[in-house]
N, CA, C and O atoms as a GROMACS GRO file, in nm:
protein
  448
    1UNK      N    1   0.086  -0.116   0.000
    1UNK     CA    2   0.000   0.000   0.000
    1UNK      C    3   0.091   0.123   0.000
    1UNK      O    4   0.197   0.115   0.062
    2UNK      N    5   0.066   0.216  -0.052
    2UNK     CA    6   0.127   0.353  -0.077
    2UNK      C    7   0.018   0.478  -0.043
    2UNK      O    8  -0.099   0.495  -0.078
    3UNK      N    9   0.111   0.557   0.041
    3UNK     CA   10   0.058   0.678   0.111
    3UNK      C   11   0.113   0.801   0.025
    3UNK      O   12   0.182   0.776  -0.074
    4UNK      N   13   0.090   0.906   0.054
    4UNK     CA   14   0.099   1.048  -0.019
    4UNK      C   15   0.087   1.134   0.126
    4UNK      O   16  -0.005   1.121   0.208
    5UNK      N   17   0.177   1.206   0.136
    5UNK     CA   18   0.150   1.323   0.226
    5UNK      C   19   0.228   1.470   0.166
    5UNK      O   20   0.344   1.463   0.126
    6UNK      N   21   0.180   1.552   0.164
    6UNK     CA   22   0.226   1.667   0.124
    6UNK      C   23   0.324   1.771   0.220
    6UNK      O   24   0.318   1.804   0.338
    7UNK      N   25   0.402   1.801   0.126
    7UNK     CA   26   0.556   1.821   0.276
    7UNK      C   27   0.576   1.951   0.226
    7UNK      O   28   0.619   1.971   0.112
    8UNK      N   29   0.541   2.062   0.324
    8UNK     CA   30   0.623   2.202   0.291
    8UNK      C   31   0.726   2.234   0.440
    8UNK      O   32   0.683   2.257   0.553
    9UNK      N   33   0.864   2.228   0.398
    9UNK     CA   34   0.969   2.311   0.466
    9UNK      C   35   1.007   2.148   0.607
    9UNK      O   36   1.061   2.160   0.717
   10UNK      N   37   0.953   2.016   0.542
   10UNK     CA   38   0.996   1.936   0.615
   10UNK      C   39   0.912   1.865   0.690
   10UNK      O   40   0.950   1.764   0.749
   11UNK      N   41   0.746   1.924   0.700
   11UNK     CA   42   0.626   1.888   0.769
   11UNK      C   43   0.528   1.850   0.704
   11UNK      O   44   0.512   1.894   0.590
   12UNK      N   45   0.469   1.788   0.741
   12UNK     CA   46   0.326   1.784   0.665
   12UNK      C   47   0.247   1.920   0.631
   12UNK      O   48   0.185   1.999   0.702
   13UNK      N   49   0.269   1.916   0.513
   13UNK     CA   50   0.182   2.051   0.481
   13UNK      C   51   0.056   2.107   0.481
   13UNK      O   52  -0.022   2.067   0.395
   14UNK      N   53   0.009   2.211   0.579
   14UNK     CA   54  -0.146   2.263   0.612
   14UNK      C   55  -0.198   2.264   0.488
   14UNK      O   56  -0.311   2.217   0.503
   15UNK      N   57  -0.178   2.295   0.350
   15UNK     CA   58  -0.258   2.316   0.234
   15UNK      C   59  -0.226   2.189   0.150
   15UNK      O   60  -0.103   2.179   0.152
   16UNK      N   61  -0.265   2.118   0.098
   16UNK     CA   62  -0.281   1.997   0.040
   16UNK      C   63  -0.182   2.095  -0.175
   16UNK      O   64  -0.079   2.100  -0.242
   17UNK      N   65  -0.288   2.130  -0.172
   17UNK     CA   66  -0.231   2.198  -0.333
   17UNK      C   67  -0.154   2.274  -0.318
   17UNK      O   68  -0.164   2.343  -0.420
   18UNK      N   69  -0.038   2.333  -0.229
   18UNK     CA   70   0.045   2.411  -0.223
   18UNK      C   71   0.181   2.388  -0.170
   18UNK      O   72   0.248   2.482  -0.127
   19UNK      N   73   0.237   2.227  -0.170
   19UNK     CA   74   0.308   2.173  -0.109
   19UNK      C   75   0.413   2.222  -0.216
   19UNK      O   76   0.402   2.267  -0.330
   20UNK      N   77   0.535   2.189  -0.120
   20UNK     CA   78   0.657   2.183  -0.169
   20UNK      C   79   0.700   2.058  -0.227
   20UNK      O   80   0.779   2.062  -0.322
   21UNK      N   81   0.657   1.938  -0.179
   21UNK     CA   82   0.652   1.773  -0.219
   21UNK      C   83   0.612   1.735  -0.166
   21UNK      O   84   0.546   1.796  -0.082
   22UNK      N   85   0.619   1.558  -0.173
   22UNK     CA   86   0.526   1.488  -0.145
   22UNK      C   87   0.594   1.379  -0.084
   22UNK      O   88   0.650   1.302  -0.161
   23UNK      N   89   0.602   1.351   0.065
   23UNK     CA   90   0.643   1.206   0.061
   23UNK      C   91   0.531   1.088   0.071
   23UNK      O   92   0.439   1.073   0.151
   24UNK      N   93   0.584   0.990  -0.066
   24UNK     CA   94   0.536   0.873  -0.117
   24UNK      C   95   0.603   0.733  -0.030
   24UNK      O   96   0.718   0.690  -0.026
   25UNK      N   97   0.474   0.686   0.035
   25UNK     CA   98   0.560   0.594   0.167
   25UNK      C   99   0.480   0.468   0.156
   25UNK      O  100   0.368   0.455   0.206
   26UNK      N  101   0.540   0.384   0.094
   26UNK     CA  102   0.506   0.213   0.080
   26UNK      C  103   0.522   0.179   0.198
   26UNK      O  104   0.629   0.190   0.259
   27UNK      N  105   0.418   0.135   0.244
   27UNK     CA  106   0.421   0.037   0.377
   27UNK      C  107   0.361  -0.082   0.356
   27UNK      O  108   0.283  -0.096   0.262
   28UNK      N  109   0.400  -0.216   0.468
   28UNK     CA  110   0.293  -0.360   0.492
   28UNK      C  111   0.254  -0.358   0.543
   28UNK      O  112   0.320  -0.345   0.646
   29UNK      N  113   0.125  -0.363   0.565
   29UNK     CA  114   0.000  -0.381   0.605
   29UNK      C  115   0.012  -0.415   0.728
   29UNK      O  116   0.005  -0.354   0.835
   30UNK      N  117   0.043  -0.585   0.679
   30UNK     CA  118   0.022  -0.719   0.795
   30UNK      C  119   0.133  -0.650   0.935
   30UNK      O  120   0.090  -0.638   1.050
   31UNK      N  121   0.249  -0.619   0.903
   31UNK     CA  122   0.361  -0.586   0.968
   31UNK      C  123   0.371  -0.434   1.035
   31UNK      O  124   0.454  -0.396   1.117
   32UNK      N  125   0.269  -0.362   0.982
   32UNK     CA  126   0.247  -0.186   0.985
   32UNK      C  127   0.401  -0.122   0.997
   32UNK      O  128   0.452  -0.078   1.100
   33UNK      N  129   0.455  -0.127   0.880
   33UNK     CA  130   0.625  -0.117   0.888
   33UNK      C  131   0.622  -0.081   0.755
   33UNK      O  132   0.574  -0.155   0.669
   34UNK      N  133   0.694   0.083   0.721
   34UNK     CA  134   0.756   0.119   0.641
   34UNK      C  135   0.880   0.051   0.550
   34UNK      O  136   0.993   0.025   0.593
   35UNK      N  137   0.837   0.030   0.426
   35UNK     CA  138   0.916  -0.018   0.324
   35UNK      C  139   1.032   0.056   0.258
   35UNK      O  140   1.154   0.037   0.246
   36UNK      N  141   0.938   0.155   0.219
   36UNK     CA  142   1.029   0.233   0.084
   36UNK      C  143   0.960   0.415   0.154
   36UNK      O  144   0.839   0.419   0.174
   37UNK      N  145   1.031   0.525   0.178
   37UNK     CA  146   1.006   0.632   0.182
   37UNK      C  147   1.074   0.744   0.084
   37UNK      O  148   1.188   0.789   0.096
   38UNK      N  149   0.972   0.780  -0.024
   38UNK     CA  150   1.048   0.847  -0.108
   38UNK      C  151   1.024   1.002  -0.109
   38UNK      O  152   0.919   1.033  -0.052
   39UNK      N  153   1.100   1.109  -0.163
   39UNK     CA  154   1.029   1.273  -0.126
   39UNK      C  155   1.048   1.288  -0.297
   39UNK      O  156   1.158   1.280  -0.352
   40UNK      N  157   0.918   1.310  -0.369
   40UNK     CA  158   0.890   1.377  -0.457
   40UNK      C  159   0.848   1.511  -0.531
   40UNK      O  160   0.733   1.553  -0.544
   41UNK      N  161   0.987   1.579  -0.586
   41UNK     CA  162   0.877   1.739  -0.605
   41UNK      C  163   0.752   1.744  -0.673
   41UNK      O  164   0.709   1.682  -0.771
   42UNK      N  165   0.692   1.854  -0.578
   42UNK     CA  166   0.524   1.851  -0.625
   42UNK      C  167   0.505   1.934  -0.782
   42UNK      O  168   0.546   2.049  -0.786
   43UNK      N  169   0.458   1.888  -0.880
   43UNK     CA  170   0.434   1.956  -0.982
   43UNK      C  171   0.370   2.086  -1.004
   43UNK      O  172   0.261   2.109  -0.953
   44UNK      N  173   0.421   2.158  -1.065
   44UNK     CA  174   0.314   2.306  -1.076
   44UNK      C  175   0.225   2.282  -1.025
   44UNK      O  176   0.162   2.182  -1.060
   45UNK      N  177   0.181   2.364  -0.920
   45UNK     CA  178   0.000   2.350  -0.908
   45UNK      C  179  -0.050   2.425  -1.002
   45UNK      O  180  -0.022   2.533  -1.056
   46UNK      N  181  -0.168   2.309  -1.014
   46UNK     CA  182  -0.304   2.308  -1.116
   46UNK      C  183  -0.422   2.269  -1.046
   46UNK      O  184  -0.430   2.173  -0.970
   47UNK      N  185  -0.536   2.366  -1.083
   47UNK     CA  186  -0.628   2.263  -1.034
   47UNK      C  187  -0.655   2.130  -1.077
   47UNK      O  188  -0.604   2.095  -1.184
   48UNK      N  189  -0.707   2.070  -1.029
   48UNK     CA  190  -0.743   1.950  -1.059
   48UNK      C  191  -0.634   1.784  -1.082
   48UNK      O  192  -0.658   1.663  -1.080
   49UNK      N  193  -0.497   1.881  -1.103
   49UNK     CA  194  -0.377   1.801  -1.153
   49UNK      C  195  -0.360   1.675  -1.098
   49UNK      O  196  -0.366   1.571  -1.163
   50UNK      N  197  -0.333   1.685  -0.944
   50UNK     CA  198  -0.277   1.655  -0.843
   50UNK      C  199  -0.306   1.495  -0.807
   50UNK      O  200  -0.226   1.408  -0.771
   51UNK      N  201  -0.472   1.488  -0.834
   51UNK     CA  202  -0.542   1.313  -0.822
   51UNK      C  203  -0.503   1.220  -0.910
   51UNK      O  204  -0.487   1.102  -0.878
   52UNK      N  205  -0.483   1.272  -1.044
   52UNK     CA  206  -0.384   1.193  -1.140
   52UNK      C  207  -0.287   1.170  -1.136
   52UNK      O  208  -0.249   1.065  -1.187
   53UNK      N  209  -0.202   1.253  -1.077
   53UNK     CA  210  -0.057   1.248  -1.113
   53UNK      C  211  -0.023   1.155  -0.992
   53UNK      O  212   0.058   1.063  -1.003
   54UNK      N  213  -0.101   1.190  -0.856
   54UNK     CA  214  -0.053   1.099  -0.761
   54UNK      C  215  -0.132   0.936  -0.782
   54UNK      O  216  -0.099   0.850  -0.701
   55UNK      N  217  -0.208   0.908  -0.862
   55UNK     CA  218  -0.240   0.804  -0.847
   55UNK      C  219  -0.174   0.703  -1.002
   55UNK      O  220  -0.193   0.586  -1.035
   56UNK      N  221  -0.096   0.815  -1.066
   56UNK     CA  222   0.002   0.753  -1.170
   56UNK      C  223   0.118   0.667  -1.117
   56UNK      O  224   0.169   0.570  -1.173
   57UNK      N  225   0.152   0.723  -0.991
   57UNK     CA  226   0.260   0.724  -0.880
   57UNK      C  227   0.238   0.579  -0.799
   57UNK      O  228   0.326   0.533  -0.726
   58UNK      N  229   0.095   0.505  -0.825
   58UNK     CA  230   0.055   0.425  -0.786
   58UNK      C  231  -0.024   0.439  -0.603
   58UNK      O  232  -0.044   0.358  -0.513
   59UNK      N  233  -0.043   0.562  -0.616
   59UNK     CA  234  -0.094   0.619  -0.439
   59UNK      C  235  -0.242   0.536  -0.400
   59UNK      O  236  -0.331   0.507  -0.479
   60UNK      N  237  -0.237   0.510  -0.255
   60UNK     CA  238  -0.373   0.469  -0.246
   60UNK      C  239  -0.432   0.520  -0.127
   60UNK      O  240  -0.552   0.505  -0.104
   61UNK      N  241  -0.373   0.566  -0.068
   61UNK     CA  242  -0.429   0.714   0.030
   61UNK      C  243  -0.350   0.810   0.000
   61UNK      O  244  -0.237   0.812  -0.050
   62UNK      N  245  -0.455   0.927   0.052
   62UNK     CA  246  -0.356   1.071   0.073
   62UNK      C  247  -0.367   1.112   0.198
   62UNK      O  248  -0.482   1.154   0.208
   63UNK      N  249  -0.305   1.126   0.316
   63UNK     CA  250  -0.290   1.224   0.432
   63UNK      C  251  -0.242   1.367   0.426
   63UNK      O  252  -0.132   1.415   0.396
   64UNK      N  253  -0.395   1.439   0.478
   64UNK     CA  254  -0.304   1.598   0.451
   64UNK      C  255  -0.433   1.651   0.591
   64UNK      O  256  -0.519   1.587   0.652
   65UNK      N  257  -0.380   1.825   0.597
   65UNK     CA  258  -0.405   1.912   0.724
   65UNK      C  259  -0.501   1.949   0.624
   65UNK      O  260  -0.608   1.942   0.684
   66UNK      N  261  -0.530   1.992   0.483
   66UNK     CA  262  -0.636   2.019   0.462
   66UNK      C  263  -0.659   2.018   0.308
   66UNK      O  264  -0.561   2.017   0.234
   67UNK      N  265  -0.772   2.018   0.263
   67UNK     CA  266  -0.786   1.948   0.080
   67UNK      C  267  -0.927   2.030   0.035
   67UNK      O  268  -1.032   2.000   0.092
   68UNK      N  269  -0.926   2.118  -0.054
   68UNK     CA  270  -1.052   2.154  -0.111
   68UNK      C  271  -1.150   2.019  -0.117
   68UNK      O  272  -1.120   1.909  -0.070
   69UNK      N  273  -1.269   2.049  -0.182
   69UNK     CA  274  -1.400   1.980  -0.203
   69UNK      C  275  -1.352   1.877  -0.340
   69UNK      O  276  -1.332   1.757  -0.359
   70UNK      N  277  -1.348   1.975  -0.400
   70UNK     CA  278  -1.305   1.948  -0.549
   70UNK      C  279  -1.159   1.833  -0.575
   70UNK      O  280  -1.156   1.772  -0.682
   71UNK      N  281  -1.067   1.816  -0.491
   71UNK     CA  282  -0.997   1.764  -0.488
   71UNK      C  283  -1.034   1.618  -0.408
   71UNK      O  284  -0.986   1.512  -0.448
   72UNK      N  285  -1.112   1.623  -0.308
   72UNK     CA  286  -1.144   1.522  -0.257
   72UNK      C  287  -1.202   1.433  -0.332
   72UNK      O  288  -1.158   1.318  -0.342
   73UNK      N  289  -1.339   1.488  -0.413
   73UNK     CA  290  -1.385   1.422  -0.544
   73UNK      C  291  -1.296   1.378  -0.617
   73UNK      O  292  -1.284   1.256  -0.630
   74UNK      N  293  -1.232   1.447  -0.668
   74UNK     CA  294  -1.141   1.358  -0.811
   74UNK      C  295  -1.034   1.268  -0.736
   74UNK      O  296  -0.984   1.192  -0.818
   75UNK      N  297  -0.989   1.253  -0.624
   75UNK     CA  298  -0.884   1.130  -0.555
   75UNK      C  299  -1.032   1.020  -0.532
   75UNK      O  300  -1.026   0.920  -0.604
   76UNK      N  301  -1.129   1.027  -0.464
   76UNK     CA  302  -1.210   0.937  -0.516
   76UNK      C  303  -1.238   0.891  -0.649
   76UNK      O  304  -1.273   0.776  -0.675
   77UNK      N  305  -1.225   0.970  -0.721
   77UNK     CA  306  -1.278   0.874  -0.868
   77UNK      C  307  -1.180   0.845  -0.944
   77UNK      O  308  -1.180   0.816  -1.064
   78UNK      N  309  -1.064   0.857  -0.844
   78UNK     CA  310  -0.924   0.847  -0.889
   78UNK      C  311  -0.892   0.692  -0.813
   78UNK      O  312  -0.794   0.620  -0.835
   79UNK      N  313  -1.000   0.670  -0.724
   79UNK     CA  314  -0.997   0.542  -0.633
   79UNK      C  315  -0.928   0.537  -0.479
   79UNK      O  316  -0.932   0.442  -0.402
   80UNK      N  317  -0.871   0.650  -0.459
   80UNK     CA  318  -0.764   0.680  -0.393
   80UNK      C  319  -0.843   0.711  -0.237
   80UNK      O  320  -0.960   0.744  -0.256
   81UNK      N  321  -0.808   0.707  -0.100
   81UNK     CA  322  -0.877   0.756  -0.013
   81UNK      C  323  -0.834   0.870   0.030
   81UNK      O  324  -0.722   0.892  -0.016
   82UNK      N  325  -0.871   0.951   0.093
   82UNK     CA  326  -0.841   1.057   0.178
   82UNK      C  327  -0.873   1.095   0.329
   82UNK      O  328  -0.982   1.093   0.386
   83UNK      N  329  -0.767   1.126   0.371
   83UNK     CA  330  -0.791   1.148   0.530
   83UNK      C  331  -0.733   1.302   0.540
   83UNK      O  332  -0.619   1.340   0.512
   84UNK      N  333  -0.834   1.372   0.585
   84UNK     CA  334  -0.800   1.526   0.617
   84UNK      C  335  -0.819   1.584   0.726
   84UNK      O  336  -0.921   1.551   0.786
   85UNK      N  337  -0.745   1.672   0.779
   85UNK     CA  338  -0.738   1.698   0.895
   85UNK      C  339  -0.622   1.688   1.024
   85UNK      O  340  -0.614   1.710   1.145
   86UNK      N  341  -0.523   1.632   0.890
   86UNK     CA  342  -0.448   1.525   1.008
   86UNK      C  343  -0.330   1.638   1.134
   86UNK      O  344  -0.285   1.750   1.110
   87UNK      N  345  -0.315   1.569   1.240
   87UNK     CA  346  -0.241   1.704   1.342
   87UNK      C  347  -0.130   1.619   1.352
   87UNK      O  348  -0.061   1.669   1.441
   88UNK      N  349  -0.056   1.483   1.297
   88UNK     CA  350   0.104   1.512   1.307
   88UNK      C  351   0.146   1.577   1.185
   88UNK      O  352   0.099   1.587   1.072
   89UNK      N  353   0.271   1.626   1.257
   89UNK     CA  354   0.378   1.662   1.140
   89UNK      C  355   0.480   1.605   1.113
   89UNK      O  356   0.571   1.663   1.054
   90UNK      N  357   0.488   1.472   1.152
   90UNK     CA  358   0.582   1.388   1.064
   90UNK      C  359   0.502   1.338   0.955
   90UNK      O  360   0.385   1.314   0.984
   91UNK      N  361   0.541   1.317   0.830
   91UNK     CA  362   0.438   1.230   0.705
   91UNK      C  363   0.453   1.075   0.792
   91UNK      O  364   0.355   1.019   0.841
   92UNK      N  365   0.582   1.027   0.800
   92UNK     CA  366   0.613   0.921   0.836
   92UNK      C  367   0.542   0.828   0.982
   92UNK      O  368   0.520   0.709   1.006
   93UNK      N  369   0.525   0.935   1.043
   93UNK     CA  370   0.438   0.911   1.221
   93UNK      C  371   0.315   0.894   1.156
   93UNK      O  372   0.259   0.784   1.161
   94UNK      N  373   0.259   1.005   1.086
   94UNK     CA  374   0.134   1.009   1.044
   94UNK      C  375   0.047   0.904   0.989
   94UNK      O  376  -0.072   0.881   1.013
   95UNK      N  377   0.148   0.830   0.891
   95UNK     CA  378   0.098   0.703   0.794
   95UNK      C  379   0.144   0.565   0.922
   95UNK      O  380   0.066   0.471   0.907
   96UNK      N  381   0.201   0.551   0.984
   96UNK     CA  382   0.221   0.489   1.099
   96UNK      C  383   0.053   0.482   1.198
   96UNK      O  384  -0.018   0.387   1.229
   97UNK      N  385   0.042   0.609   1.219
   97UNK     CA  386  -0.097   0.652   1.331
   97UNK      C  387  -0.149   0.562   1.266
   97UNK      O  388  -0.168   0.449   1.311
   98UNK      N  389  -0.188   0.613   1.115
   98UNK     CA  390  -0.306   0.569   1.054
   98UNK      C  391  -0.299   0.405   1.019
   98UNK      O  392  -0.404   0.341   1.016
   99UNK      N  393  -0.211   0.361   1.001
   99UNK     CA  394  -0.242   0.232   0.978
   99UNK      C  395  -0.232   0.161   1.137
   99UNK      O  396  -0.229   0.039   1.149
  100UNK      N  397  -0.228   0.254   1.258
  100UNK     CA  398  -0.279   0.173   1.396
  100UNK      C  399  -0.355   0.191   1.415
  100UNK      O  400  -0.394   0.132   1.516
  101UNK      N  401  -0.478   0.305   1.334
  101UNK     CA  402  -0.560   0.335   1.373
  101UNK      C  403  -0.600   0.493   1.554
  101UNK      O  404  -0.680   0.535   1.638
  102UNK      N  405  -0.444   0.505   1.489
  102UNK     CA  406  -0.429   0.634   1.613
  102UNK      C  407  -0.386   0.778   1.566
  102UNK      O  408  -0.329   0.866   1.631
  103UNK      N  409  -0.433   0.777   1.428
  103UNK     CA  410  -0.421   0.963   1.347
  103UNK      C  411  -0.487   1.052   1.410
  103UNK      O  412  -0.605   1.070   1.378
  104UNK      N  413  -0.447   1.103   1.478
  104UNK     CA  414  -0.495   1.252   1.505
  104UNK      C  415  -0.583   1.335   1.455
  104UNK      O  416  -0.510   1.426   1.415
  105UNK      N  417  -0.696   1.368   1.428
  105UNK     CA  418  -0.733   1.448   1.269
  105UNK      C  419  -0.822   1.564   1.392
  105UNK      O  420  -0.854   1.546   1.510
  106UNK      N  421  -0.836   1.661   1.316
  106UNK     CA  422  -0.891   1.792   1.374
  106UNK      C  423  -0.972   1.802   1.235
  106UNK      O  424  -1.017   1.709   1.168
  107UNK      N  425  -0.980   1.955   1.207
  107UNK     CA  426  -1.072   2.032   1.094
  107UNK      C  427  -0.997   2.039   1.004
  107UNK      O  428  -0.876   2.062   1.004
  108UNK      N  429  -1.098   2.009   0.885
  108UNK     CA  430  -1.010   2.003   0.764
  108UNK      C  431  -0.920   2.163   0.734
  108UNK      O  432  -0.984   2.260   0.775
  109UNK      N  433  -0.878   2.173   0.714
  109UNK     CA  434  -0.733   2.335   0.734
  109UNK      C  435  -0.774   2.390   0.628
  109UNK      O  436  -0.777   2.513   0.630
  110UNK      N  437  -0.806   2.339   0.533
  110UNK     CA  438  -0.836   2.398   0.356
  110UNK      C  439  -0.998   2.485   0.392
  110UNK      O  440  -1.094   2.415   0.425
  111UNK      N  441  -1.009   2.585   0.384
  111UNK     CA  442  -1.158   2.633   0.344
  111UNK      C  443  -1.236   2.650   0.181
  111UNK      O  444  -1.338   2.717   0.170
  112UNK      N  445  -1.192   2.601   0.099
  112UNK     CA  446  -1.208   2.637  -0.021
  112UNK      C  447  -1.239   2.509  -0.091
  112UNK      O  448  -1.261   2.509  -0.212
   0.00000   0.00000   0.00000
């Protein structure tokens, strides 16, 4: 399984479309243990870009502090899940929480 978290200045980034990159983090399931952690620069933002390109990448969640409407839609029909809201700022802790089932999540951060 492969995660997506959006990284500005080293953290998980509050705005989902305005990241600096992305770390892309293969984990096992059965084992909840990081495989492969990679940091990818984020492409021009575009609207709409972002659900494709990360699910070209082979992504199957995204963790972020906050994600327009519009973006949430197209990572669904992109197949992809989304969890928003999230309050760590490691990507790496974060996709950890979540596959123990102990993510943090507050209000989605994005208003738009």
């Amino acid at each position: 399984m492969k995660y997506a978290v959006p990284v500005t200045g080293g953290i998980l980034s509050p705005h989902f479309g305005h990241c600096e990159e992305f770390a892309l983090i293969d984990v096992d399931e059965k084992s909840r243990t990081v495989i492969k952690k990679q940091m990818v620069p984020s492409p021009e933002h575009q609207p709409g870009l972002l659900p494709g390109w990360l699910a070209q990448q082979g992504v199957n969640f995204v963790i972020a502090g906050g994600m327009g409407g519009r973006a949430q839609d197209l990572f669904q029909q992109n197949r992809i899940g989304v969890i928003v809201g999230a309050m760590d700022t490691d990507p790496e802790k974060a996709v950890l929480n979540h596959l123990t089932g102990n993510l943090a999540t507050g209000d989605n951060a994005c208003d738009h």
